[in-house]
VMD Tcl script that builds the backbone (N, CA, C; Angstrom):
set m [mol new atoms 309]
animate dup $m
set s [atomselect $m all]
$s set {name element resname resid chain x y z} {
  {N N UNK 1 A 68.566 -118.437 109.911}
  {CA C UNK 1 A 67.805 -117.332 110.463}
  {C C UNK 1 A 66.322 -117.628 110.271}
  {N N UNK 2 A 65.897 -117.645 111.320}
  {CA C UNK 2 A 64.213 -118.109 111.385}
  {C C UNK 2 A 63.534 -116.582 110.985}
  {N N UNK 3 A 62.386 -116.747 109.888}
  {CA C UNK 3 A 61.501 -115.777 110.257}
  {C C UNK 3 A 60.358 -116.104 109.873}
  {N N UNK 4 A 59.200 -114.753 109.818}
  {CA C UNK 4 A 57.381 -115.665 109.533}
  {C C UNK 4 A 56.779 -114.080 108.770}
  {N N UNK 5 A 55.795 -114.637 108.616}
  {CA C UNK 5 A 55.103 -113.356 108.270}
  {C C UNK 5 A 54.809 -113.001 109.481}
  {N N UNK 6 A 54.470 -111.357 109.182}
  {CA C UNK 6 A 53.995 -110.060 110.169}
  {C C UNK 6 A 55.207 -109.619 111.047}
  {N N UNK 7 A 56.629 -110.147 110.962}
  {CA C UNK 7 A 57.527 -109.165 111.407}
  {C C UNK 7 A 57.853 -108.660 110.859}
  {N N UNK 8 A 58.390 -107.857 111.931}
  {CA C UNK 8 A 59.484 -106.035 111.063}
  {C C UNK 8 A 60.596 -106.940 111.391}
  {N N UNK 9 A 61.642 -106.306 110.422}
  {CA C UNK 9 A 63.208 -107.138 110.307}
  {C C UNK 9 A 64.051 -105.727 109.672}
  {N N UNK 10 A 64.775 -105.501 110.563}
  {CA C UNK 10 A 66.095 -104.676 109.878}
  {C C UNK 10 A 66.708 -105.494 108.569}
  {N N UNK 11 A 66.627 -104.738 107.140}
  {CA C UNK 11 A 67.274 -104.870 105.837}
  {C C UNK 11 A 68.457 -104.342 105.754}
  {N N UNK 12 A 69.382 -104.824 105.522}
  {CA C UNK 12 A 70.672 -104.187 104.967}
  {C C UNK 12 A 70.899 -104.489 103.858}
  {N N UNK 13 A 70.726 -102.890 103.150}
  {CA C UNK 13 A 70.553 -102.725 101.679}
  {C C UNK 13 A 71.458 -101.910 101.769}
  {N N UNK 14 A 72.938 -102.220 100.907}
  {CA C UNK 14 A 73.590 -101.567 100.800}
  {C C UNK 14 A 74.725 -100.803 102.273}
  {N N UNK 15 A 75.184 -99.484 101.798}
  {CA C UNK 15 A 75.543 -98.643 103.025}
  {C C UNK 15 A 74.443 -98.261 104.048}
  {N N UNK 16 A 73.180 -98.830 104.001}
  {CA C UNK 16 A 71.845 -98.111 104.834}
  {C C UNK 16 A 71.075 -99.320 105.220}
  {N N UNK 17 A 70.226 -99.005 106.525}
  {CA C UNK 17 A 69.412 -100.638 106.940}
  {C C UNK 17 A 68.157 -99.615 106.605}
  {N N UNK 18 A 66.934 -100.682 106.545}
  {CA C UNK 18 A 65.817 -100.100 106.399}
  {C C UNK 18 A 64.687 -101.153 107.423}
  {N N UNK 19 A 63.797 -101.235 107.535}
  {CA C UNK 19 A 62.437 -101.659 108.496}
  {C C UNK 19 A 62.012 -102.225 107.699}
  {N N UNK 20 A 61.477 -103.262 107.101}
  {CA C UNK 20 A 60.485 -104.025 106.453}
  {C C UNK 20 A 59.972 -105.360 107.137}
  {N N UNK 21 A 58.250 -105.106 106.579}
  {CA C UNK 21 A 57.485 -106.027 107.423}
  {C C UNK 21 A 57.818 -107.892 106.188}
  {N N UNK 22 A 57.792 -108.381 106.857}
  {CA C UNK 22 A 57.686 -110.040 105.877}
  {C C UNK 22 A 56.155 -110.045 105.694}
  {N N UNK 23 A 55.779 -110.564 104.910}
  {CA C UNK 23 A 55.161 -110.903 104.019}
  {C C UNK 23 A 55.077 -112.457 103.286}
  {N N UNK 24 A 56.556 -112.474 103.202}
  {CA C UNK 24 A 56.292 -114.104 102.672}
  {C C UNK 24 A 55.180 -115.278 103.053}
  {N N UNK 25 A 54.444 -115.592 102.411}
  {CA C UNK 25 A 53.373 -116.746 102.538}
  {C C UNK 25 A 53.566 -117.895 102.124}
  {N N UNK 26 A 52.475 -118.751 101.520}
  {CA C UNK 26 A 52.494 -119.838 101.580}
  {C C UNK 26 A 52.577 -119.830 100.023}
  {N N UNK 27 A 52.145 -118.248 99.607}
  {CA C UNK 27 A 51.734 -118.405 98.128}
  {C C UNK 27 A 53.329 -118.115 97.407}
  {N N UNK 28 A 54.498 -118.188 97.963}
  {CA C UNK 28 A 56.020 -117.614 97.540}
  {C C UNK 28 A 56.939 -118.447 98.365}
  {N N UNK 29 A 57.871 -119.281 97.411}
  {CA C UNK 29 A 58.630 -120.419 98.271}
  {C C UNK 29 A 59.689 -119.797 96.968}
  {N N UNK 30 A 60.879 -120.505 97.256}
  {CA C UNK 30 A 62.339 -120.599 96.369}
  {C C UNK 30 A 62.552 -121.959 96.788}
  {N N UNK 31 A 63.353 -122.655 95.840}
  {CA C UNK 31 A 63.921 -123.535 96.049}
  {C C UNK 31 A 64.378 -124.004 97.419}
  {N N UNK 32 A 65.780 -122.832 97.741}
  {CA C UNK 32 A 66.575 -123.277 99.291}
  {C C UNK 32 A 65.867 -122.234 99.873}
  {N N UNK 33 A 64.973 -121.677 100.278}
  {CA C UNK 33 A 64.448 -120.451 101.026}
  {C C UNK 33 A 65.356 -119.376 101.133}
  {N N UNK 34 A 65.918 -118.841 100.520}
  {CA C UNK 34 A 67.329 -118.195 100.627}
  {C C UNK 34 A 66.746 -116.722 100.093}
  {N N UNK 35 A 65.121 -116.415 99.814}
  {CA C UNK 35 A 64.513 -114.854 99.492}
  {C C UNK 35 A 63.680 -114.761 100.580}
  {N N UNK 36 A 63.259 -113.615 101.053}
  {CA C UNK 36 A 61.449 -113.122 101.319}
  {C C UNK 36 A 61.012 -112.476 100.477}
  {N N UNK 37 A 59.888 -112.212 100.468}
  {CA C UNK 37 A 59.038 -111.040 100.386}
  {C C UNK 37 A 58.728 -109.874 101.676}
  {N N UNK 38 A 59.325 -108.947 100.821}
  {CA C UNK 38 A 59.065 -107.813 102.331}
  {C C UNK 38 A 58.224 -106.407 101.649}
  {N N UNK 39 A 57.466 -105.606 102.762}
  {CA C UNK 39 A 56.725 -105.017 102.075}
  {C C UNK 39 A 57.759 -103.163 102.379}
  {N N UNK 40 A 57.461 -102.715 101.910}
  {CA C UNK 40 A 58.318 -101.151 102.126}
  {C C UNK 40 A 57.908 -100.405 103.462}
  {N N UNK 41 A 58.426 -99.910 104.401}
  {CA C UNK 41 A 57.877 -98.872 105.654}
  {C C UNK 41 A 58.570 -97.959 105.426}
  {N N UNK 42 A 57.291 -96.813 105.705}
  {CA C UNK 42 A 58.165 -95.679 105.427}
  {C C UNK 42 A 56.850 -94.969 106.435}
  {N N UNK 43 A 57.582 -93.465 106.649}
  {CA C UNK 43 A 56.717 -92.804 107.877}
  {C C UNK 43 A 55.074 -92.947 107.444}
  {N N UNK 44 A 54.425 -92.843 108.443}
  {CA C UNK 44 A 52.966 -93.268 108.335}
  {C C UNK 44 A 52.246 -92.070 107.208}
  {N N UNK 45 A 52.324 -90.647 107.355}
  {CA C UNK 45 A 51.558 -90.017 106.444}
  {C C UNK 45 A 52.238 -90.151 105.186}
  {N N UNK 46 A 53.504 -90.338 104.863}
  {CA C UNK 46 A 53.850 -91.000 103.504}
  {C C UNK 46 A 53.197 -92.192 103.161}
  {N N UNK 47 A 53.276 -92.999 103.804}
  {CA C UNK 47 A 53.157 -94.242 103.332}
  {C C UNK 47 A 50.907 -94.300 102.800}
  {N N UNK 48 A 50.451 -92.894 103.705}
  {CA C UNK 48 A 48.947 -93.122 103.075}
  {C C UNK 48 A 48.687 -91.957 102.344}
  {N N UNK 49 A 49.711 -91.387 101.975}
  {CA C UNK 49 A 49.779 -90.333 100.551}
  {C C UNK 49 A 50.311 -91.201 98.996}
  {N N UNK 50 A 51.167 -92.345 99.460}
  {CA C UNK 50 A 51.292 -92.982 98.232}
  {C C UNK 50 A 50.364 -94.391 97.766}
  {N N UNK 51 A 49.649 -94.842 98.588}
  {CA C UNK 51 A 48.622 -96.303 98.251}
  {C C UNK 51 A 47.680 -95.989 99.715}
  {N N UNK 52 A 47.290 -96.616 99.215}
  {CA C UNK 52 A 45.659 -96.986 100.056}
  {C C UNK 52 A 45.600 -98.345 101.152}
  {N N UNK 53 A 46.981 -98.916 100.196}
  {CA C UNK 53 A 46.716 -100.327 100.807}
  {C C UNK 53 A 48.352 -100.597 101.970}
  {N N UNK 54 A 47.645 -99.746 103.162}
  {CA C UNK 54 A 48.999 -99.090 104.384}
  {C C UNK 54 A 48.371 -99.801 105.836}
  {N N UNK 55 A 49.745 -100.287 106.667}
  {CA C UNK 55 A 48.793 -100.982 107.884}
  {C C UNK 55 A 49.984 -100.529 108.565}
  {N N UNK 56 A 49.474 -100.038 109.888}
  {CA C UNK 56 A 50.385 -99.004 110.701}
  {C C UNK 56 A 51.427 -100.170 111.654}
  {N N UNK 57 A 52.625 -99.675 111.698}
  {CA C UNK 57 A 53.494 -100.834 112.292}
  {C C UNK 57 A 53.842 -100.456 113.561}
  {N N UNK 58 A 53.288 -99.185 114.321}
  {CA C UNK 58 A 53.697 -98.399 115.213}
  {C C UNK 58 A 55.304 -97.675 114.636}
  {N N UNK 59 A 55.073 -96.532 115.865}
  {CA C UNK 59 A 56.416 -95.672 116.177}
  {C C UNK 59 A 56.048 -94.587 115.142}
  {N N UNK 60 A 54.824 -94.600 114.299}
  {CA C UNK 60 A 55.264 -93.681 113.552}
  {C C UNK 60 A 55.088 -93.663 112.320}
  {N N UNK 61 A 55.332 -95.092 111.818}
  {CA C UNK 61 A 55.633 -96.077 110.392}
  {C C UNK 61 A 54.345 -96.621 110.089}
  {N N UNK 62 A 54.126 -96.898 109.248}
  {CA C UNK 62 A 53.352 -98.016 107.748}
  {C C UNK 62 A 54.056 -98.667 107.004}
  {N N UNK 63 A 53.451 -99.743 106.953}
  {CA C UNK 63 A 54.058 -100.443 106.179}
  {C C UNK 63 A 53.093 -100.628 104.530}
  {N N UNK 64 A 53.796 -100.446 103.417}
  {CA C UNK 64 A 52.888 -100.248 102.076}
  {C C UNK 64 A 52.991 -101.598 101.737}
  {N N UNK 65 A 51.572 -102.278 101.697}
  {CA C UNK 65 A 51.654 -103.910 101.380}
  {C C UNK 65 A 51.525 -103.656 100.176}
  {N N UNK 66 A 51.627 -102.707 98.890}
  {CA C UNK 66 A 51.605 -103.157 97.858}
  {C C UNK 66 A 52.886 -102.505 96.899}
  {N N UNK 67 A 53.868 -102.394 97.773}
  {CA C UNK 67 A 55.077 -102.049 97.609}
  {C C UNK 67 A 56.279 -103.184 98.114}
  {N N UNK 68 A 55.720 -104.209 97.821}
  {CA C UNK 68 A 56.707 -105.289 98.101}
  {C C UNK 68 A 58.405 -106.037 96.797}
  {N N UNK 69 A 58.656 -106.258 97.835}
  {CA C UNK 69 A 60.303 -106.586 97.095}
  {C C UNK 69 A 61.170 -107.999 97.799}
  {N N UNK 70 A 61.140 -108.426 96.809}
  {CA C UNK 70 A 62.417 -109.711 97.305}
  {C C UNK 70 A 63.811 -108.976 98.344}
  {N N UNK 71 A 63.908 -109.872 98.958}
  {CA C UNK 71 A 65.128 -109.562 99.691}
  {C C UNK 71 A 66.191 -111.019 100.243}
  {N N UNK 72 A 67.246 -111.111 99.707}
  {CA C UNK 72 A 68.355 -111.980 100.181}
  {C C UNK 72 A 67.643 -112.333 101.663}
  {N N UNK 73 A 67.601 -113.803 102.291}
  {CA C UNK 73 A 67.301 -113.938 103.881}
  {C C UNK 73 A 68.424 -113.440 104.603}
  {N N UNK 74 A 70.093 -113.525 103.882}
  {CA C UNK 74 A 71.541 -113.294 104.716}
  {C C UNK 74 A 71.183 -111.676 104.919}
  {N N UNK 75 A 69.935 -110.766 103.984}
  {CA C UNK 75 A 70.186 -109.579 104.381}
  {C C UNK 75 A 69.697 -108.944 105.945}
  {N N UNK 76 A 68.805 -110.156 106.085}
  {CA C UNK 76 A 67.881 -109.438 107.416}
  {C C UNK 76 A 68.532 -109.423 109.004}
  {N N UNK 77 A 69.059 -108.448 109.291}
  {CA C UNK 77 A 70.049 -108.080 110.190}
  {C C UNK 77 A 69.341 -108.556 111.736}
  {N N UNK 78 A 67.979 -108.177 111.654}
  {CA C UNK 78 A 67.228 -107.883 113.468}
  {C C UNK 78 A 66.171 -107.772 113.175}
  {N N UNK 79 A 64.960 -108.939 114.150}
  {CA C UNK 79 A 64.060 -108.630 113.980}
  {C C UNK 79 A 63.658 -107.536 115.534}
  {N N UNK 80 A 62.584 -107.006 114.992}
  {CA C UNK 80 A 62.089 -105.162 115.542}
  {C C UNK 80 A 60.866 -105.749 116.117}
  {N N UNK 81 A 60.200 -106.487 115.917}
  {CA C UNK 81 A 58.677 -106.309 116.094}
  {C C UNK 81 A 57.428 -107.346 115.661}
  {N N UNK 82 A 56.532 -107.532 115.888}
  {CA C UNK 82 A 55.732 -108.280 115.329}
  {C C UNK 82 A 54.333 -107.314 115.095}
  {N N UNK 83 A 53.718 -107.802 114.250}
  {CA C UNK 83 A 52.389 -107.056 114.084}
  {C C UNK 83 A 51.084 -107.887 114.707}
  {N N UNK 84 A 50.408 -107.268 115.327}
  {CA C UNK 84 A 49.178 -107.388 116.389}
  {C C UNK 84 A 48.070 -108.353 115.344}
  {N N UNK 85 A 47.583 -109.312 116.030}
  {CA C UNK 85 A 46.689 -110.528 115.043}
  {C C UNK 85 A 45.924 -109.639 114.106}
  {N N UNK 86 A 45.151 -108.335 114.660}
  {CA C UNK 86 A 44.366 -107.470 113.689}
  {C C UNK 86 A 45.051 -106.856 112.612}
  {N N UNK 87 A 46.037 -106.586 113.417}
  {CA C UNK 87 A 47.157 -106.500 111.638}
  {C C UNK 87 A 47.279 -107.049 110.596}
  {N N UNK 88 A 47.704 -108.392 111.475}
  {CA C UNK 88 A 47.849 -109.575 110.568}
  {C C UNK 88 A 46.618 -109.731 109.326}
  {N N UNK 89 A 45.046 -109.953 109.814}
  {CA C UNK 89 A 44.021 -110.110 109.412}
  {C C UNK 89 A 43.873 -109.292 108.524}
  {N N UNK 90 A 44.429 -107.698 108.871}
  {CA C UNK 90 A 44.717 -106.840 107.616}
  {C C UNK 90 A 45.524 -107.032 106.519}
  {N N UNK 91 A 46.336 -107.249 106.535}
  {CA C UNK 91 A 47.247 -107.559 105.957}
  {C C UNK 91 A 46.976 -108.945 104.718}
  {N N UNK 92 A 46.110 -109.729 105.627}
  {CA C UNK 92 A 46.205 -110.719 104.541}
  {C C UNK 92 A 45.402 -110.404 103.530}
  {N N UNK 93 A 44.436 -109.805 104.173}
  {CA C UNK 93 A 43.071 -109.539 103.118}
  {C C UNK 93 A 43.704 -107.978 101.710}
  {N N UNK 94 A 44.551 -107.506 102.431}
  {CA C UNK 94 A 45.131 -106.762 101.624}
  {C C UNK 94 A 45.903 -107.357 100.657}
  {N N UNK 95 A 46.814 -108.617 100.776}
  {CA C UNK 95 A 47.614 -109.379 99.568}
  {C C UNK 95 A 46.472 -110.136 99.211}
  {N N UNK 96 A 45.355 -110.572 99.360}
  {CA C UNK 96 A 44.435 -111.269 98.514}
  {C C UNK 96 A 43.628 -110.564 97.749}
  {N N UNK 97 A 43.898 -109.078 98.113}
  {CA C UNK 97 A 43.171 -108.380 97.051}
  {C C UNK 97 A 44.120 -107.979 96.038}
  {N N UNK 98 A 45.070 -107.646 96.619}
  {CA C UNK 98 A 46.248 -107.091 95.723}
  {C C UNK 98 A 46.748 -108.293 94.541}
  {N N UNK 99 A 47.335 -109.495 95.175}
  {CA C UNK 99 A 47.499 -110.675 94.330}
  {C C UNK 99 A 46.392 -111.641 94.118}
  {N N UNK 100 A 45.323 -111.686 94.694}
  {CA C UNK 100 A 44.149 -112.711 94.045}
  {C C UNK 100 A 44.071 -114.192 94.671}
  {N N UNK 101 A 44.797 -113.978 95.643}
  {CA C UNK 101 A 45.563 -115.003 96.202}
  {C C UNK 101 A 44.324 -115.510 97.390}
  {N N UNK 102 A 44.187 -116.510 97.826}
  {CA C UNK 102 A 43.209 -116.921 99.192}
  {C C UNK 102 A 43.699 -117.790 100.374}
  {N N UNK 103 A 42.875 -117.696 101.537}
  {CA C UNK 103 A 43.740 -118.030 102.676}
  {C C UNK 103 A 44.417 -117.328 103.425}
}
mol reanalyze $m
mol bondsrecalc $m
mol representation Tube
mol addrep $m
């Protein structure tokens, strides 16, 4: 299963799927690539009542880049979407502030 940063990917966690954007970079590898990093979406005025650091994924949603979580790659069911280059640009500058990270 191919994926990259800045898509949305259906999670199947459990009895329930959820929306999460990837994240994985250059700065997070595993051995066999067999994790991501995905960040949490949840409806847009939630997601900028709980952090600051929120980039809108459309439909509705945010995605909280500093609410991120490993996820199995066998879990990611469908990818949904991609996020717009200005996203992207957001986004990165948001994990380089958050993790310290550059590039």
């Amino acid at each position: 299963m191919s994926h990259r940063f800045g898509e949305l990917w259906t999670v199947q966690l459990g009895d329930r799927e959820e929306v999460r954007l990837i994240v994985t970079g250059d700065f997070y590898h595993t051995l066999y690539n067999d994790n991501v990093l995905t960040a949490h979406v949840e409806a847009a005025d939630l997601a900028h009542t709980l952090t600051a650091f929120v980039v809108d994924v459309g439909e509705g949603q945010a995605a909280m880049i500093d609410r991120i979580s490993t996820v199995a790659a066998v879990r990611l069911k469908g990818k949904v979407g991609d996020l717009p280059e200005a996203q992207l640009a957001a986004v990165r500058g948001m994990i380089a502030t958050i993790f310290g990270t550059t590039g």
